[in-house]
C-alpha positions as CSV (number, residue, x, y, z in Angstrom):
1,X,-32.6,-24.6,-46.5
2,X,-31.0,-27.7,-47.7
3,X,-32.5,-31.4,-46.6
4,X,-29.5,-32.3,-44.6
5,X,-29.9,-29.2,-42.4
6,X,-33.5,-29.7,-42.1
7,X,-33.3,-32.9,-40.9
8,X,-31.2,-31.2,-38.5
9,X,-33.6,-29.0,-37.1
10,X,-36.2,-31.2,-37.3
11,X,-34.3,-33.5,-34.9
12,X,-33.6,-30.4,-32.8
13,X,-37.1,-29.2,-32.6
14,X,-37.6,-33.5,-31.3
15,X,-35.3,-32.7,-28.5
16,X,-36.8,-29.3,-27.3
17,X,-40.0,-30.9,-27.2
18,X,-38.5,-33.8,-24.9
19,X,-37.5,-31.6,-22.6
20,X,-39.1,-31.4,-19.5
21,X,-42.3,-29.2,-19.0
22,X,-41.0,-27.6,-15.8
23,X,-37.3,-27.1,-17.7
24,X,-36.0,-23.9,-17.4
25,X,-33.7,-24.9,-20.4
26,X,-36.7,-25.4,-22.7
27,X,-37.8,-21.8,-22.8
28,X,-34.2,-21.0,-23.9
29,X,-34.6,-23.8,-26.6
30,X,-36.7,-22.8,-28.0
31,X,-36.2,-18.9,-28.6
32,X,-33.0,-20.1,-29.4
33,X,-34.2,-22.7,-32.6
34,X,-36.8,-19.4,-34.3
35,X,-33.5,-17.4,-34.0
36,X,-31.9,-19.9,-36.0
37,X,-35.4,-20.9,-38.0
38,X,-34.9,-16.9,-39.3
39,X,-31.1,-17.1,-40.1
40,X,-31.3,-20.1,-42.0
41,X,-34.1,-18.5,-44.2
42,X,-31.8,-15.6,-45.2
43,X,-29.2,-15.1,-47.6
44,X,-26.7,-14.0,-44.7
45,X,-26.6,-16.1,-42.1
46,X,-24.3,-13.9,-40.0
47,X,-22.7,-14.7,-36.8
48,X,-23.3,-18.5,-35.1
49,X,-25.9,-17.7,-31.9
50,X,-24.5,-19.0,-29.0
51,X,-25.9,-21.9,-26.6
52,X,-27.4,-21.6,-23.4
53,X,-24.5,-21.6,-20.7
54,X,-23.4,-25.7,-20.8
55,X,-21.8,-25.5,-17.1
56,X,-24.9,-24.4,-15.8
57,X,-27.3,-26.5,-17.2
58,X,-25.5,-29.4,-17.7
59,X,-22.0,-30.0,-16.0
60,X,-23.0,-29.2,-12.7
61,X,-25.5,-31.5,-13.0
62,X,-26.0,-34.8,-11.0
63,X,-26.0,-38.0,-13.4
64,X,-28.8,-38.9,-11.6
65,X,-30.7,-35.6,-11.9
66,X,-34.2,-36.2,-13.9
67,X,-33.2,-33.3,-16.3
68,X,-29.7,-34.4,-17.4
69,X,-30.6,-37.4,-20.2
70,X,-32.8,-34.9,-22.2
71,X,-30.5,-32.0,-21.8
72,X,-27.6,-34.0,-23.2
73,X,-29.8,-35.5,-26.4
74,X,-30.7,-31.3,-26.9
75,X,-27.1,-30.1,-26.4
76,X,-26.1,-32.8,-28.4
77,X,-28.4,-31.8,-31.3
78,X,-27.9,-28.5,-31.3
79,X,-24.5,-28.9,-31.5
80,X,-24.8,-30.9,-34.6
81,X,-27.0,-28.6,-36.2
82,X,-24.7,-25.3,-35.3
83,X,-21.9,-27.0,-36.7
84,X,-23.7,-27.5,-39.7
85,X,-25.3,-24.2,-40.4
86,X,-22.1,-22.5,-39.3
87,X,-19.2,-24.8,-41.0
88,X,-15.9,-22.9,-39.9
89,X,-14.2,-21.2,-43.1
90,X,-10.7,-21.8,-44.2
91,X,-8.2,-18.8,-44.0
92,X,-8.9,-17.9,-47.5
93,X,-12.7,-18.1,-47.4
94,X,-12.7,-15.7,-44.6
95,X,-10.3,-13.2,-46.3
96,X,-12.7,-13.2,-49.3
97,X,-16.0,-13.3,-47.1
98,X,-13.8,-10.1,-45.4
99,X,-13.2,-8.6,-48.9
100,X,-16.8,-9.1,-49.8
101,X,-18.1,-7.5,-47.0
102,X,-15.6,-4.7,-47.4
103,X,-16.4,-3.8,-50.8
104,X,-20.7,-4.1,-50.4
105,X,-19.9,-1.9,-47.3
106,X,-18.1,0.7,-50.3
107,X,-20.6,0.9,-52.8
108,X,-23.4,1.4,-50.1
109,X,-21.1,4.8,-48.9
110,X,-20.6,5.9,-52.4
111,X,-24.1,5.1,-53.7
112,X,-25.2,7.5,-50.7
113,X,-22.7,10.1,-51.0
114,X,-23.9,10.2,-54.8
115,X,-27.4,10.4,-53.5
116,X,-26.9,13.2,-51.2
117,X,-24.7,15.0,-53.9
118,X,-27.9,14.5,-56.3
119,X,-30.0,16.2,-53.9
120,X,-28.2,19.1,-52.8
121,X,-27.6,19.7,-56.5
122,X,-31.8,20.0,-57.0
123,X,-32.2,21.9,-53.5
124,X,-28.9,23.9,-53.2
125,X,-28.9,24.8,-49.4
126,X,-28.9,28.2,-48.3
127,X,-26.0,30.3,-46.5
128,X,-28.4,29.1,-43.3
129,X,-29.2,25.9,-43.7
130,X,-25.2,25.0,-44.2
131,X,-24.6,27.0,-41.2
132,X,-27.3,24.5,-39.3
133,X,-25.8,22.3,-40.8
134,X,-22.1,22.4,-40.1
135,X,-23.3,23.0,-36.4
136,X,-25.3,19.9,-36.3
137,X,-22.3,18.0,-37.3
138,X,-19.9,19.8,-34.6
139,X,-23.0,19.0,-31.8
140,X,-22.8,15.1,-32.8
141,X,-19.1,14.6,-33.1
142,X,-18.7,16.8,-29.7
143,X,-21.4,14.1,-28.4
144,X,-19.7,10.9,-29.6
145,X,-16.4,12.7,-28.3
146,X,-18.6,13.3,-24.5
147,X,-20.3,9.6,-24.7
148,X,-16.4,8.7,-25.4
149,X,-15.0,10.4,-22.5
150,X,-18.2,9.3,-20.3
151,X,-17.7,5.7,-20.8
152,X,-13.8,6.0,-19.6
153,X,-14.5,7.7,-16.7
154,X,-17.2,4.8,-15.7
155,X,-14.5,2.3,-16.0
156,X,-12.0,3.9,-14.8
157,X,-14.4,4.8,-11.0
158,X,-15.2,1.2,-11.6
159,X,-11.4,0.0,-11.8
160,X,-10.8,2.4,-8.8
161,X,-13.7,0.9,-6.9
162,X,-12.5,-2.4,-7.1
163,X,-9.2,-1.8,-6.6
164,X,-10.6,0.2,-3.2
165,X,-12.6,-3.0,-2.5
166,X,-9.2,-5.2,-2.8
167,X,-7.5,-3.2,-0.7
168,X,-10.1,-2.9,2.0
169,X,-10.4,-6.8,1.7
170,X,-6.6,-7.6,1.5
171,X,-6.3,-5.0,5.1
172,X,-9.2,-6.7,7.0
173,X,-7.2,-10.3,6.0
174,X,-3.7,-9.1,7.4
175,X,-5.3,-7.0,9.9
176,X,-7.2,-10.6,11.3
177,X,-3.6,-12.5,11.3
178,X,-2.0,-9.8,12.8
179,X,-4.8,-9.8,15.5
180,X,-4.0,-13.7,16.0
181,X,-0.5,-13.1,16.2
182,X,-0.7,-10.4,18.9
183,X,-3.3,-12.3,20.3
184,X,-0.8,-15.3,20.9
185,X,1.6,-13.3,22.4
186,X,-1.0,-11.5,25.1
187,X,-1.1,-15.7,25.9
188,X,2.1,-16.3,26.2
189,X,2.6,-13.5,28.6
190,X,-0.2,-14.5,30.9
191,X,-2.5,-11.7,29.8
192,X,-5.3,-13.9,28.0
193,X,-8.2,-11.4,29.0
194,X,-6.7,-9.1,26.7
195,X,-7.5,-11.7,23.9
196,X,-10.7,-10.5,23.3
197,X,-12.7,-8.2,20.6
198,X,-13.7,-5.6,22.5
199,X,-10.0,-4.9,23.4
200,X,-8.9,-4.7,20.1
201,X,-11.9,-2.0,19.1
202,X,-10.7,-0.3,22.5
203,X,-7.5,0.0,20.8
204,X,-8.8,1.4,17.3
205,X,-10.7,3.6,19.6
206,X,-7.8,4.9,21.1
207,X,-5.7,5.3,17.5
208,X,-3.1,1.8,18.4
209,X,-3.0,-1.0,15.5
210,X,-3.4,-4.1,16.6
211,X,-0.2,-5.3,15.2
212,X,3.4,-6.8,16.8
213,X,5.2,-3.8,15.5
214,X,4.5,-0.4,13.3
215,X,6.8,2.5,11.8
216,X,8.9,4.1,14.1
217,X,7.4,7.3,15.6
218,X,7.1,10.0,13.8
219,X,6.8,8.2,10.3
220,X,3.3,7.8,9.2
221,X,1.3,4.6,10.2
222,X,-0.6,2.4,7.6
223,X,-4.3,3.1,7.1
224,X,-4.4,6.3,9.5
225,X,-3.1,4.5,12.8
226,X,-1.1,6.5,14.6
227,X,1.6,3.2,16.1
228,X,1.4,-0.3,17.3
229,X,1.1,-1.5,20.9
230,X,4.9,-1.7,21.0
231,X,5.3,2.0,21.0
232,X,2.7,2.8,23.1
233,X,4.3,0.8,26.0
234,X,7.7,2.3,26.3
235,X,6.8,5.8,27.5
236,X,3.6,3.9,29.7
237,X,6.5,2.1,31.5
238,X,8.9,4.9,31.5
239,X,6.0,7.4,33.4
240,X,5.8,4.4,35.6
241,X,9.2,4.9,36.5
242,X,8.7,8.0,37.7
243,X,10.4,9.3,34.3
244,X,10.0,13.2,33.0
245,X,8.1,12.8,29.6
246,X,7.6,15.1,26.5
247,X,4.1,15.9,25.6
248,X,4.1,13.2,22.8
249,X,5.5,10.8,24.9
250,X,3.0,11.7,27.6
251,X,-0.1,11.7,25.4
252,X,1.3,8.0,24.5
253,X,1.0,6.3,27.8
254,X,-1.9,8.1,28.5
255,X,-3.4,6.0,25.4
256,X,-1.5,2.8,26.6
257,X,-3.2,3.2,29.7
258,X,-6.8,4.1,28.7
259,X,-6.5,1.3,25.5
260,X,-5.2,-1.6,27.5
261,X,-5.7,-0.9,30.9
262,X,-2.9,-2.6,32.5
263,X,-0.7,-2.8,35.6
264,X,3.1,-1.6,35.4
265,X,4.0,-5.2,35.6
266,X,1.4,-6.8,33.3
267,X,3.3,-3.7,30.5
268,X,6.4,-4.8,31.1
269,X,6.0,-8.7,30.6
270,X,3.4,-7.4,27.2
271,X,7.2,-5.3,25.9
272,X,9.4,-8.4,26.8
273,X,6.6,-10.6,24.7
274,X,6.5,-8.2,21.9
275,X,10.4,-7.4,21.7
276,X,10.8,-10.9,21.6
277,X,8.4,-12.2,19.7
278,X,10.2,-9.1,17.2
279,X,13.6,-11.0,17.9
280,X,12.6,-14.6,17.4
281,X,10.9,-13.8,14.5
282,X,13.8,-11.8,12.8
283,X,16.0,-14.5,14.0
284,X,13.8,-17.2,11.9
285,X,14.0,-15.4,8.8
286,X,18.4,-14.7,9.2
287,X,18.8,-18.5,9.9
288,X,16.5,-19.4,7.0
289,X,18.3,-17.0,4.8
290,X,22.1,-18.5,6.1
291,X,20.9,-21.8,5.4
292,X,20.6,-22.9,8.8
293,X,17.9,-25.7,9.8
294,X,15.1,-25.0,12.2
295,X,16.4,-27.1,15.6
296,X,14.7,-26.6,19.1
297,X,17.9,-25.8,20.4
298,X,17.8,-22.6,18.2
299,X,15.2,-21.2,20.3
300,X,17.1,-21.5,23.7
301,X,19.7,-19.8,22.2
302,X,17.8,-17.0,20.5
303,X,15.9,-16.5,24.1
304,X,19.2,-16.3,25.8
305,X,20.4,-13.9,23.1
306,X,17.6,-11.2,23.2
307,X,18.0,-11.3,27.3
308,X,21.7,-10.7,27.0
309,X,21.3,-7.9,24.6
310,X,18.3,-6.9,26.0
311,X,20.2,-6.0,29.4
312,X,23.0,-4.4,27.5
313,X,20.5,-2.3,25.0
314,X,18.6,-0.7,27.9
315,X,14.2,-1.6,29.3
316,X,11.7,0.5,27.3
317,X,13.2,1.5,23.7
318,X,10.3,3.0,22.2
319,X,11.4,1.2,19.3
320,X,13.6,-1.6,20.5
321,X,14.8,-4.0,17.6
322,X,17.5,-6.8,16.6
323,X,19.7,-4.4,15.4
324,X,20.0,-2.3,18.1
325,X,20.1,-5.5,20.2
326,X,22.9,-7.2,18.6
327,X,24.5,-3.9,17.2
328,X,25.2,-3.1,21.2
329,X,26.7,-6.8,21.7
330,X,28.4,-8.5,19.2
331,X,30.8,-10.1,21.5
332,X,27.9,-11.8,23.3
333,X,26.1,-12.6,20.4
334,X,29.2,-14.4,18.4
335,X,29.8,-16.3,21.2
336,X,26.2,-17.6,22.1
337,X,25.4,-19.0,18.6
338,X,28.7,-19.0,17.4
339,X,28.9,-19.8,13.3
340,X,25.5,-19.1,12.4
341,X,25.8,-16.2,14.9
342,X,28.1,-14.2,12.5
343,X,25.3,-14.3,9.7
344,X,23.2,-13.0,12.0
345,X,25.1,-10.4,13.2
346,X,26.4,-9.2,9.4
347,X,22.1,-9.2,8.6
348,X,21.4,-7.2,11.8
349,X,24.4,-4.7,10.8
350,X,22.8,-4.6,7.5
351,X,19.4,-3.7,9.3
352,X,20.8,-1.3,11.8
353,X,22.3,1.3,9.0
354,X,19.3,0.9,6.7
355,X,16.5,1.7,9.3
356,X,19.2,4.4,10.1
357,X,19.2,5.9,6.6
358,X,15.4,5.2,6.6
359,X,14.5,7.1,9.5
360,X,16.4,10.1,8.6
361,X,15.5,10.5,5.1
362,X,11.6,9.7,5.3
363,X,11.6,12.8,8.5
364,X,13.5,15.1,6.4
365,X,10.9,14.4,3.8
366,X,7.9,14.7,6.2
367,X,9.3,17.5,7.6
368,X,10.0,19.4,4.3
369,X,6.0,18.6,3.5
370,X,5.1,20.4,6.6
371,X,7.6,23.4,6.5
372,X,9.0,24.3,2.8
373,X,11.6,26.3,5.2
374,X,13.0,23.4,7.1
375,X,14.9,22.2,3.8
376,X,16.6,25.6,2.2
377,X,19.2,23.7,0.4
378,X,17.3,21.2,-1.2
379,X,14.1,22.8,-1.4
380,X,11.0,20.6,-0.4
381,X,12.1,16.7,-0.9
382,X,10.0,14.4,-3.2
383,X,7.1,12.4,-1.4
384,X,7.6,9.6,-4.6
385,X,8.4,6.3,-3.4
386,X,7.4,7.3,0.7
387,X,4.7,4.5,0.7
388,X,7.2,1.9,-1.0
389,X,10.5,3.2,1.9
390,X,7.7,3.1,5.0
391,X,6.5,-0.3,4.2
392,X,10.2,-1.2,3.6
393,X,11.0,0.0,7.0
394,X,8.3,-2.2,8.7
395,X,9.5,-5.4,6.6
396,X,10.3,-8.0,8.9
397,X,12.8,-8.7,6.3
398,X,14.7,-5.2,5.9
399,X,18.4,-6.3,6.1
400,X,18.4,-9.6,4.5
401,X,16.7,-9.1,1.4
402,X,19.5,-7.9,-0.9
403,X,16.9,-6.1,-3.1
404,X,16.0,-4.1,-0.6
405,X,19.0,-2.1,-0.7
406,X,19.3,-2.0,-4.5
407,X,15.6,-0.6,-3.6
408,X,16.5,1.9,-1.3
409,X,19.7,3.1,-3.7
410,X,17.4,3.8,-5.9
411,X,15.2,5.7,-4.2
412,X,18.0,7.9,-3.0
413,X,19.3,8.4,-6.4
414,X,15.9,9.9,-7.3
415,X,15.9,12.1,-4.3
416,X,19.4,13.2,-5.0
417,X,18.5,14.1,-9.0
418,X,15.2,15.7,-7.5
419,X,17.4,17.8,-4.8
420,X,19.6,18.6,-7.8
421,X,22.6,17.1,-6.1
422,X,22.7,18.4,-2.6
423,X,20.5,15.8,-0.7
424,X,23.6,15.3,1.6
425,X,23.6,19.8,2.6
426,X,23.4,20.1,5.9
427,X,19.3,21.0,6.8
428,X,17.5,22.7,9.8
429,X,16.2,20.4,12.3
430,X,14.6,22.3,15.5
431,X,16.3,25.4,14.9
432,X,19.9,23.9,14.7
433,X,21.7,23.2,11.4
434,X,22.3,19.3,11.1
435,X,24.9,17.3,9.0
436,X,22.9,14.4,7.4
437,X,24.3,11.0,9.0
438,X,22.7,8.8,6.3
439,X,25.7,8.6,3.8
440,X,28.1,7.5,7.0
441,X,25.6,4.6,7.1
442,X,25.6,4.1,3.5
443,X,29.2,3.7,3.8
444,X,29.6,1.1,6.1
445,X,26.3,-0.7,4.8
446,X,28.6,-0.8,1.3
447,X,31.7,-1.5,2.9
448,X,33.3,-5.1,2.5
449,X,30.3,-5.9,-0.7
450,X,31.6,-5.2,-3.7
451,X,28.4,-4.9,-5.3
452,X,27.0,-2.7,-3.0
453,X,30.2,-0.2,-3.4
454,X,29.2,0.0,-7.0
455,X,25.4,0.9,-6.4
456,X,26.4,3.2,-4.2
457,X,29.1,4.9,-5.9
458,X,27.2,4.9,-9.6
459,X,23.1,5.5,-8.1
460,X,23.9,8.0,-5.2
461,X,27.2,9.6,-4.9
462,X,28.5,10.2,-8.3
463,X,25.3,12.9,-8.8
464,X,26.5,14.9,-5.3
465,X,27.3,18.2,-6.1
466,X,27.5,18.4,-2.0
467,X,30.2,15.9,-2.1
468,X,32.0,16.8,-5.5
469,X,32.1,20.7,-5.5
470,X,35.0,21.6,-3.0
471,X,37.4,18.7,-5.2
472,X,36.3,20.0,-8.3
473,X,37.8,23.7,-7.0
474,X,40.8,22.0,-5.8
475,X,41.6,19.9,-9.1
476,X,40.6,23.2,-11.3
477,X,43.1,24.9,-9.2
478,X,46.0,22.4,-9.8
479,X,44.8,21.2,-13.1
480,X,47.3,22.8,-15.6
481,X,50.5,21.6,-13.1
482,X,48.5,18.3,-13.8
483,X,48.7,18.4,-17.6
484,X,52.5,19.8,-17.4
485,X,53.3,17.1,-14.7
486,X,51.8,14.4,-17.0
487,X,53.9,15.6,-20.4
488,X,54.2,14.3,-23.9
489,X,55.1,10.9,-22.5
490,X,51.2,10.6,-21.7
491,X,49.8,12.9,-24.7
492,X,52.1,11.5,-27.3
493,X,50.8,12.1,-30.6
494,X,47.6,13.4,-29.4
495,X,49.1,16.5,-27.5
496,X,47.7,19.0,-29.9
497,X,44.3,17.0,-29.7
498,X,44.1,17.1,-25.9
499,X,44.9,20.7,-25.4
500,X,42.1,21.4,-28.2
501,X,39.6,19.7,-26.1
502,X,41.2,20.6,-22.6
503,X,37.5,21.4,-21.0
504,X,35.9,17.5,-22.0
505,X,39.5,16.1,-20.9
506,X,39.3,18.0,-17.5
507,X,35.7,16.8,-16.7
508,X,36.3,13.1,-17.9
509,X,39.7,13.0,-15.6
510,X,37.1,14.8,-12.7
511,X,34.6,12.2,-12.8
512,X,36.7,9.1,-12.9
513,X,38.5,10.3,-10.0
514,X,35.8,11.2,-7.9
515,X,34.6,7.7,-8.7
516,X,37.9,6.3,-7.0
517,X,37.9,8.3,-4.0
518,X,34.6,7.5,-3.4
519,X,35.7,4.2,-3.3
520,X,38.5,4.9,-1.0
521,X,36.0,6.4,1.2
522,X,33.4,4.4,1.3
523,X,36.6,1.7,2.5
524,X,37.8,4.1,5.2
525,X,35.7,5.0,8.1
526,X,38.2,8.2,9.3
527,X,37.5,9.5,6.2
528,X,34.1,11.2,8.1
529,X,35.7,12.9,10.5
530,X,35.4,16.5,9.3
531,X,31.8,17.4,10.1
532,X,31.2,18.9,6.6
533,X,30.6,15.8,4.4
534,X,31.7,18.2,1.5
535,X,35.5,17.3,3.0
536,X,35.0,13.8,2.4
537,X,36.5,13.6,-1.1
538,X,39.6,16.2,0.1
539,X,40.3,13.3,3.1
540,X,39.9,10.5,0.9
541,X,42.7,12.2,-1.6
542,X,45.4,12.6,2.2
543,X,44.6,9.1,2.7
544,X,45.7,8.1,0.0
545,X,48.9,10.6,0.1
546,X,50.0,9.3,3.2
547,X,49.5,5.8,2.2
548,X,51.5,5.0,-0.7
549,X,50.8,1.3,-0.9
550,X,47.0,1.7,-1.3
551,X,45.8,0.3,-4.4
552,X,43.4,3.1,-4.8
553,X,46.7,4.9,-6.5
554,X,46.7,2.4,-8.9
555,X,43.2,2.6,-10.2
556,X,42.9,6.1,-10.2
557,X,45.8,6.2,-12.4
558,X,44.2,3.3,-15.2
559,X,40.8,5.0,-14.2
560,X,41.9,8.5,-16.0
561,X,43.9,6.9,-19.8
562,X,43.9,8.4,-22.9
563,X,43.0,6.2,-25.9
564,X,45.5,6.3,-28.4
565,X,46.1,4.3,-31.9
566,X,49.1,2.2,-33.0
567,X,50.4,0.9,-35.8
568,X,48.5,-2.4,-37.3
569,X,50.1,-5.5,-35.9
570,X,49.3,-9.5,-37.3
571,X,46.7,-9.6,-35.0
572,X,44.8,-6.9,-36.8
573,X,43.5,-7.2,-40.2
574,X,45.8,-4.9,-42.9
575,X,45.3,-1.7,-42.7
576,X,43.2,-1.2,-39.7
577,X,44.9,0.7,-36.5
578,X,44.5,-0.8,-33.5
579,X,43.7,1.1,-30.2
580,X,45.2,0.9,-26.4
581,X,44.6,3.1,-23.5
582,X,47.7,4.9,-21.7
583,X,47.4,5.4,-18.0
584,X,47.8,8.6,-16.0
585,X,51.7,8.7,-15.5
586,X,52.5,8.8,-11.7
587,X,53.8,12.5,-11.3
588,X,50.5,13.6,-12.6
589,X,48.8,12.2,-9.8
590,X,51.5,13.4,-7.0
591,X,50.9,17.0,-8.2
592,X,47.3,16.4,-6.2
593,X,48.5,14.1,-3.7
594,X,51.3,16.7,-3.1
């Protein structure tokens, strides 16, 4: 040990011994000085110890705590005396410290594999003893292998554990402000007795969340509840009425009843809380998203507009929401809050067709879990992405997020390359066969946005075999009066080409124009009113025959062109051809319009 370093750790060992006698630190000291007493003393002084943790013993510390003055003097000396011992290396003293290491680490694996050599040529081993042999080295490399596997299966329980114990804590959180919320609204609607705790474990008795509003019924609820208080109330007020119920329905009030224990008229003022407390929420987050300051006066209006719809939309809808409110009454609606109004109303037609589209797509998909036979066309539908859609359709935002529709295209896309392109077949529900409504409310939740046409056209419809097949027949059937129609004034040079790859050129001119019609569909409400969605295509094609002005006969023509070369020009360098696209020539298209 050189003199600067001991002087070093002889100023160290002063500090220790200044500590305090009742110092926890000391102990720690001074195991930590003989560690490095015994490194120092070596020729490899390998890795700097650490120090005691400084936060703990020192930072968190009053300045006026007895112990803090000879802690700092010890940390401070230690830290002089590290930072000696352990100088940091430059790059290049590390890559040869590396190197050294490397190479000692070499001639102590040779210098044994020479050894073992030497022995087994003295004591050659017998057939046996290589047999014991070999096995012993299968058993430990199947052990390292088992300690291997053992030790990611602890972390991996222990990842799941506390993601389990996240989840738990993250639910009990929302489930306590959702419990406030509901709480406020049993206030405002006179009912303060119901604000209590043994009310709401009455209701998680009796299988109701706690919450404003749940999934519709007959989606699954989060955490195992069955619904919220909201759809518990509607068929409670409806047997109240003296109304016939089903047995669902009737098992429903008869949990409203034993949960809550209220009069008719204490239910119905609880619904007209709820709903509106539903409403005015909703209404927040539309006026927010339009831009629209926060005024007191937007309150009085959005309370006249829920009673006005209200009245319109009917008393107890077992799932009653803004967009079947203000889907029922636009009129009223555009002229109660007039400008902002309109935003409203476009994010509540946005909501009304995706909870539409929701609703029947997740039951198709719960009921093809429970009966494999209730989906014969498509086979049983995927359960991916049912968590993701269900909490979707509970947002308080569904219908003025714009992601969420680019979410819920994509999940129909996968369902429709799952379903191997007949999502959209007609299916079985309670014995009858049903046409699928969903893509009429696709359509006009696209119609008007651009955008959403695309997403529509490109993630869901394009894959339909439901909605291609019976125009691929009919363009197969007309399709070499199509190529005759369209002549050499379209093939041109590449005549002989084209008929040599007729199948690619009949499939490219398919696709492109199913891609317009779709367009034209999606654009046209009449075009679903055959009840077999597999029309749609065939009435988007006599629209567009017995409109001549529609544009759509435009783009179908530039949407199926032939690329063709020409002649180099001054705007191309020498020698290289340029290229153009020639469009579909307009008594090819007449032959189908025809």
């Amino acid at each position: 040990m050189s003199a600067p370093l001991i002087d070093l750790f002889d100023a160290a060992e002063k500090a220790c011994a200044s500590l305090k006698e009742d110092d926890p630190l000391r102990m720690l000291m001074s195991a930590l000085l003989d560690t490095v007493r015994s490194r120092l003393a070596g020729a490899d002084r390998g890795k700097r110890p650490g120090l005691p943790d400084r936060a703990r013993f020192l930072n968190k510390l009053a300045p006026s705590h007895r112990f803090r003055p000879t802690r700092e003097d010890m940390y401070k000396a230690m830290d002089k005396l590290l930072a000696a011992a352990w100088a940091p290396m430059s790059s290049t003293e590390r890559s040869e410290k590396l190197r050294a290491d490397e190479e000692k680490r070499e001639r102590e694996r040779q210098r044994d594999q020479e050894a073992r050599a030497q022995q087994r040529a003295a004591n050659p081993l017998t057939p046996a003893e290589k047999a014991a042999e070999t096995e012993e080295r299968y058993e430990r490399a199947a052990n390292v292998l088992s300690n291997l596997q053992l030790g990611e299966q602890k972390q991996k329980n222990l990842r799941e554990q506390i993601e389990a114990r996240l989840v738990r804590e993250a639910r009990a959180e929302d489930d306590i402000v959702r419990w406030q919320q509901l709480c406020a609204v049993f206030r405002r609607c006179g009912l303060e007795r119901l604000a209590v705790e043994a009310v709401r474990d009455s209701m998680l008795r009796h299988g109701v969340a706690p919450i404003l509003n749940g999934p519709p019924m007959g989606l699954p609820a989060a955490g195992g509840r069955r619904c919220s208080v909201l759809h518990v109330l509607a068929p409670f007020l409806n047997r109240e009425d003296g109304m016939v119920l089903q047995a669902q329905e009737d098992e429903l009030a008869t949990v409203a009843a034993a949960a809550l224990g209220l009069s008719r008229d204490e239910a119905a003022a609880l619904h007209h809380g709820l709903v509106h407390a539903h409403f005015d929420n909703f209404m927040k987050l539309a006026l927010h998203a339009t831009g629209v300051k926060p005024a007191p006066a937007c309150d009085a209006l959005a309370s006249g507009l829920y009673d006005g719809c209200a009245c319109v939309a009917g008393r107890w809808a077992a799932d009653l929401d803004l967009a079947e409110l203000l889907h029922t009454a636009p009129q009223a609606a555009a002229a109660t809050l007039g400008a902002a109004a309109q935003s409203v109303l476009c994010f509540s037609h946005t909501r009304f067709h995706m909870r539409a589209v929701l609703f029947e797509t997740l039951s198709r998909i719960i009921a093809s879990k429970a009966d494999t036979s209730s989906e014969p066309a498509c086979g049983r539908l995927s359960s991916n992405g049912l968590r993701g859609m269900v909490a979707l359709l509970r947002s308080s935002r569904l219908g003025i997020s714009e992601p969420s529709i680019g979410a819920l295209l994509s999940f129909l896309g996968q369902l429709e390359y799952r379903c191997a392109g007949r999502l959209w077949a007609r299916f079985r529900r309670d014995g009858e066969s049903v046409t699928p409504q969903a893509p009429q409310h696709l359509c006009a939740l696209a119609r008007g946005v651009p955008a959403r046409v695309d997403g529509l056209v490109t993630k869901v419809f394009a894959h339909s075999v439901i909605l291609r097949e019976p125009f691929r027949v009919f363009f197969s059937r007309e399709f070499d009066t199509y190529v005759k129609a369209a002549g050499p004034c379209y093939f041109g040079d590449n005549n002989g080409e084209i008929c040599d790859n007729k199948a690619q050129m009949k499939l490219d001119h398919l696709l492109a124009m199913c891609g317009e019609l779709l367009r034209v569909a999606i654009e046209v409400d009449s075009c679903f009113g055959s009840d077999h969605l597999s029309d749609l295509l065939l009435l988007a094609l006599s629209q567009l025959a017995h409109d001549e002005a529609h544009p759509a006969r435009e783009r179908l023509c530039a949407a199926c062109f032939l690329t063709e070369q020409f002649a180099p020009s001054s705007s191309f360098p020498p020698g290289r051809p340029g290229l153009r696209r020639r469009s579909l020539p307009e008594p090819a298209l007449r032959v189908l319009l025809d």
